[in-house]
N, C-alpha and C positions, 0 to 999 in steps of 0.2 A: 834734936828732939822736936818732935810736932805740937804747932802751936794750935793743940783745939781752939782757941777763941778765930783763929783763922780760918779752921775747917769746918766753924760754926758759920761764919761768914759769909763764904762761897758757900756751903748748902746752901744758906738761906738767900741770896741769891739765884742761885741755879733753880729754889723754889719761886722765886717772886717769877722769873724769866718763863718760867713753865706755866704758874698760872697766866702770865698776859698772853703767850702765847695760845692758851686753852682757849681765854675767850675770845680770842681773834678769829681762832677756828667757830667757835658756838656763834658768833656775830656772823662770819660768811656762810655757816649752815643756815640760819635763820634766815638770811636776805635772799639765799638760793630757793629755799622752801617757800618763801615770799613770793619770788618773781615767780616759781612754777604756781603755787595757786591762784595769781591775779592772771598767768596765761589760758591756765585751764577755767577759769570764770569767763575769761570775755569768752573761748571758744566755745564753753557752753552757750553763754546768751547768744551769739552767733546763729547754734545749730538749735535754740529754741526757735530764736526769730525768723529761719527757715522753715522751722518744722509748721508755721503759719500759711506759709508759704505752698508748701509742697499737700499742706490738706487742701487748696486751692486748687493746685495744678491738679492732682490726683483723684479730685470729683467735678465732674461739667457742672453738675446738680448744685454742688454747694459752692462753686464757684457764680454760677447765674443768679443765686439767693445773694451772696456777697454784692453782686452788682448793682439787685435790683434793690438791695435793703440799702445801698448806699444811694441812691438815686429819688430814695425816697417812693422808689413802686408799692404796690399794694403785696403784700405776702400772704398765705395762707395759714393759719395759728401753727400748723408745722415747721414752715420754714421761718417765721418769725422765731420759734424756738431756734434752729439751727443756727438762724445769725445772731439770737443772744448768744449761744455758746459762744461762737469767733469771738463777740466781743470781750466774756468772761477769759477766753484762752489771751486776748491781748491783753487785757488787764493785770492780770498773773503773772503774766510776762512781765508789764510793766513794773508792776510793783518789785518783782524779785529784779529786776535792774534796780530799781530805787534804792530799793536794802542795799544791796552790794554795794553802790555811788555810796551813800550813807555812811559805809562800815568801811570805807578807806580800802573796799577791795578793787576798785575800778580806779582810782586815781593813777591819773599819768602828771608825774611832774611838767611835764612839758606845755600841758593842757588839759587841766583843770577844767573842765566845763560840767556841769548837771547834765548829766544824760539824761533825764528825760526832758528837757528841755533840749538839748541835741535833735534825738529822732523825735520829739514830736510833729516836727512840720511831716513826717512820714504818713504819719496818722490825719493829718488834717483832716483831709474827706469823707474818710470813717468816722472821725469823732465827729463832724457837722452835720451825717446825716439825721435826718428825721427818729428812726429807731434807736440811735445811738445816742440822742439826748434824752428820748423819753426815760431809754434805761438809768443813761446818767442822772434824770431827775427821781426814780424811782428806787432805784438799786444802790447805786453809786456810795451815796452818803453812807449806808450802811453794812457795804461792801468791802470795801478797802480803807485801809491805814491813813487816817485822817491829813496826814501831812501829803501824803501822793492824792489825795482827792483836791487836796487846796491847791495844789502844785498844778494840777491839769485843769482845775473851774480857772483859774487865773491866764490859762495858757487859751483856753478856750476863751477868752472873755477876749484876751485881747485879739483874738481871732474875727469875734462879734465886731469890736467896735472898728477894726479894719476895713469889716465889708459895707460898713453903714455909710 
């Protein structure tokens, strides 16, 4: 004769086995869907911080404004405009890194570091020029996400007190 207290047993078994199995599978979908998102973030920020880049290469015009707005030359209210853009496109940039670092989408266990404190030494020269302070003292504050504006016056500061 069959002992259902037995056959209740092993089901419920063969059920417990099944669920930790399930979430074993729902734990490596998730960490797989994980690693693809945090690959597919850097490679965007990647093909953003290029795309800086390549409207550089891609215009003489607005690459000589870049030069001459970082040098502190005289610009014409035109291209004075074209090199606020560059800096609002860097900006942009920055800050969607910043979210990302922020939101545990950029973390590398191996190396933890604030990315915008990473590339900023990138920026140095652009953020010390003459037009890129004034904005920063004009725009800035009112511009961006309070914490990425304190994040770069800080980085800048200690840039200042560097060169003194």
């Amino acid at each position: 004769m069959i002992s259902w207290d037995a056959v209740i047993a092993i089901a419920e078994i063969v059920g417990v086995v099944a669920i930790i199995a399930s979430l074993i599978y729902v734990a490596a979908q998730i960490r797989q869907n994980t690693d693809i998102a945090r690959a597919t973030i850097v490679h965007e920020t990647s093909v953003s911080f290029s795309r800086f880049h390549e409207l550089l290469a891609a215009d003489a015009e607005l690459t000589d404004i870049y030069v001459r707005g970082i040098n502190g030359d005289d610009l014409s209210i035109v291209e004075s405009r074209r090199f606020e853009s560059l800096i609002e496109i860097t900006m942009a940039y920055l800050e969607d890194v910043d979210h990302q670092y922020k939101s545990g989408l950029y973390f590398d266990e191996e190396d933890d570091i604030d990315l915008i404190l990473y590339i900023a030494p990138t920026y140095r020269r652009f953020f010390s020029s003459p037009l890129f302070r004034d904005w920063w003292r004009d725009e800035a504050p009112d511009s961006l996400v309070p914490s990425l504006y304190f994040k770069i016056s800080n980085i800048m500061k200690g840039w200042d007190a560097e060169s003194k």
